[in-house]
C-alpha positions, 0 to 999 in steps of 0.5 A, a space after each residue: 478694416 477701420 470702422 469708418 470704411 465698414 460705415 462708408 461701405 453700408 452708406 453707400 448702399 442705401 440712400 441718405 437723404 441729409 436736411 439742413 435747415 435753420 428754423 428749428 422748430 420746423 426742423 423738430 415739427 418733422 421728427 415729431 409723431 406721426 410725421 414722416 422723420 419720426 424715429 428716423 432722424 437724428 437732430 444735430 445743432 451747430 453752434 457758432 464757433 467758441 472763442 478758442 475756435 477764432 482764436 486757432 482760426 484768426 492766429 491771435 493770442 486769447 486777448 485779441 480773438 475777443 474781438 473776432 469773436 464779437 465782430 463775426 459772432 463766430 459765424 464760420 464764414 465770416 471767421 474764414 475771410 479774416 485772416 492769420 494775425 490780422 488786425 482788428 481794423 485791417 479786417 474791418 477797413 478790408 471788409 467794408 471797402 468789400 461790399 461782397 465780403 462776408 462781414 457785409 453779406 452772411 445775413 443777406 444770403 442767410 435772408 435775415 437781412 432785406 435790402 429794399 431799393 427806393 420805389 421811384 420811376 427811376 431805377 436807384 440802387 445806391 440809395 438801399 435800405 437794410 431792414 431784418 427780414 423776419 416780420 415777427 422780429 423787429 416787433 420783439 427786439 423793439 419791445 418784447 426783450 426788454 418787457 420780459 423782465 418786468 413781466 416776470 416781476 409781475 408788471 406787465 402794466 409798465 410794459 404795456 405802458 412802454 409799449 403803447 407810448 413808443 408804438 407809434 413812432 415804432 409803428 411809422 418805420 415798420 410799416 414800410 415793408 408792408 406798404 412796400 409789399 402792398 403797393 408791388 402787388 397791387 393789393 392796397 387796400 383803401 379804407 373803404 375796401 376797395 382797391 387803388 383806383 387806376 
């Protein structure tokens, strides 16, 4: 008998529950102690495909996987949908006629990405607006990636320097999901506290 059939045989009797999640502190909250995983799960984290992976995937010798590489970010999905030999710019041009294609989609149906139609009386849906999803993140990339260094060398001053002189013109854009947010719920607030007025 191969150990594989003794395995399935045992799987098979006893339930298996498998979760998947990207959030990985999420993920290791529920395997901590005194939660209901501890001790009971085993943690598992895919990377994204490794260059030699496109490489098989895409037909392409090592030098021209580089860019599948780059471009897809070794998402498997994205990989998948460029083809055996095909081109850069023949994956590019197909991907971006395709607003479907999963260059385009992947981190729409992962919820990285939010796409926000104008808010108008009048349905408009040509003119969308992609924004990253996660509240925290454009904070960090607009700031925090690059202050890091600088306060490692001890110069969080220059830091904040840079932070509170961009702020405002960063401020502008960034507040739009909120306003948004605001205004479908109906839950504005007014200087004064109190609601829209009607």
């Amino acid at each position: 008998m191969r150990p594989v059939d003794s395995l399935d045989r045992n799987l098979a009797a006893k339930p298996v529950l498998l979760l998947v999640g990207s959030d990985m502190s999420v993920t290791e909250a529920l395997q901590s102690y005194g939660r209901p995983f501890f001790g009971r799960a085993a943690k598992m984290t895919v990377q994204p495909l490794h260059l030699a992976d496109v490489r098989t995937m895409t037909g392409l010798d090592a030098a021209d996987a580089v860019d599948p590489s780059l471009i897809t970010g070794g998402f498997p999905e994205i990989v998948q949908a460029w083809r055996p030999g095909m081109s850069r710019l023949d994956f590019l041009w197909e991907s971006v006629a395709n607003p479907l294609s999963p260059l385009l989609n992947t981190l729409q149906a992962k919820r990285m990405l939010a796409v926000d139609l104008p808010l108008s009386a009048k349905a408009d849906t040509r003119n969308k607006r992609y924004r990253i999803a996660d509240p925290y993140l454009p904070f960090w990339l607009a700031f925090l990636q690059r202050a890091i260094p600088l306060v490692e060398r001890g110069r969080s001053d220059v830091a904040l320097g840079r932070i509170e002189r961009s702020r405002t013109s960063w401020r502008g854009c960034a507040v739009e999901p909120l306003i948004r947010e605001c205004l479908c719920c109906g839950c504005c607030l007014t200087r004064t506290g109190r609601g829209p007025k009607r």
